[in-house]
N, C-alpha and C positions, 0 to 999 in steps of 0.2 A: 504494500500500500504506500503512492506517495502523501509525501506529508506537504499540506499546503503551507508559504512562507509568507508570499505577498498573493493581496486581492486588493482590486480596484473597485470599488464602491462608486456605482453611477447616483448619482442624488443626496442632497447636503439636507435631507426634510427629517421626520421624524423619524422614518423605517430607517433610512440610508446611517446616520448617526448613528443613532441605537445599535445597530450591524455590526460598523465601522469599532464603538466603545468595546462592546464583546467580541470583537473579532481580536483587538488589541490586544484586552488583558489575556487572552489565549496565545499570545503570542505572535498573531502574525502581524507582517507591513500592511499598512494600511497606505491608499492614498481615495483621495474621495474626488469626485469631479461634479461642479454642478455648474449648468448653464447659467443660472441667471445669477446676474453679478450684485443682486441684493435681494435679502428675504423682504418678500412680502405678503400680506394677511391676507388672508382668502376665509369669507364666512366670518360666523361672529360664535364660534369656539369650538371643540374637540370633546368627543365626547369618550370616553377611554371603558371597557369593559373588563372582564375579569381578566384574559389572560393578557391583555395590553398592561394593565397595572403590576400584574407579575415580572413580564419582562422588566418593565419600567426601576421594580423595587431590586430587580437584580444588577439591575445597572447603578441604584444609587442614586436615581431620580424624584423617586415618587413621592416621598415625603413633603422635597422644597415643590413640587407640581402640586399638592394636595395642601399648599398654605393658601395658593393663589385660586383655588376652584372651589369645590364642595362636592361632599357624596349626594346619589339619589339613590331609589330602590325602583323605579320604574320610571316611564315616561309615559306623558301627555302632548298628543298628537291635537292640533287645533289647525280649523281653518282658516284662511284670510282674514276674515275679520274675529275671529279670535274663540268663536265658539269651540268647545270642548268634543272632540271627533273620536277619540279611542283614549281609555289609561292601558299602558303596556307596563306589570311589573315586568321587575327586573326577574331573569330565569333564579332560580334556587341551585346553589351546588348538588352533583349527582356523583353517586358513588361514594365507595367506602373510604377514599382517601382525598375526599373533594378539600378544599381551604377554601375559603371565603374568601374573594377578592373584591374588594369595594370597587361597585360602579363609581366614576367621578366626571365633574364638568367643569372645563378648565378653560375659561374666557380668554378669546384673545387678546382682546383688551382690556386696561385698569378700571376694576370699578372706580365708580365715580365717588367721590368725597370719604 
């Protein structure tokens, strides 16, 4: 079996980074490549599910990501003008070896005051 050294990570977003960090502490070269020559916001925040927060905490992130959001247990689907269309809880862990991993929602921008 060979042993990989360097890998080229196309995309500087959230998957490519997160990749990029765990690929590193494993030891291999990294190098990352992303088109656009500055980040910018798309939508008004990220909603992170169980096993997204798992990787998240293995990397070291999730904590400082969960000062700036807040946990849910489900969502609320609403129309245009804002009526109430579905509540989705969040699923339940399955299995004998399940761990709770808190849903979170993490704005992209600062709350206000």
């Amino acid at each position: 079996m060979t042993s990989v050294r360097t890998v080229l990570v196309v995309g500087g977003g959230n998957s490519g980074l997160t990749l990029a960090t765990l690929l590193a502490r494993a030891g291999v070269s990294i190098e990352i490549v992303e088109r656009n020559l500055q980040f910018v916001v798309l939508g008004s925040g990220i909603t992170l599910q169980g096993p997204a927060a798992r990787v998240l905490q293995e990397v070291g992130v999730l904590d400082e990501l969960r000062r700036h959001g807040y946990e849910f247990t489900g969502l609320r689907l609403r129309s245009v003008d804002g009526r109430a269309l579905a509540d989705l809880p969040s699923a339940p862990p399955s299995g004998p070896t399940a761990r709770r991993w808190p849903s979170c929602s993490l704005p992209l921008r600062p709350r206000p005051g």
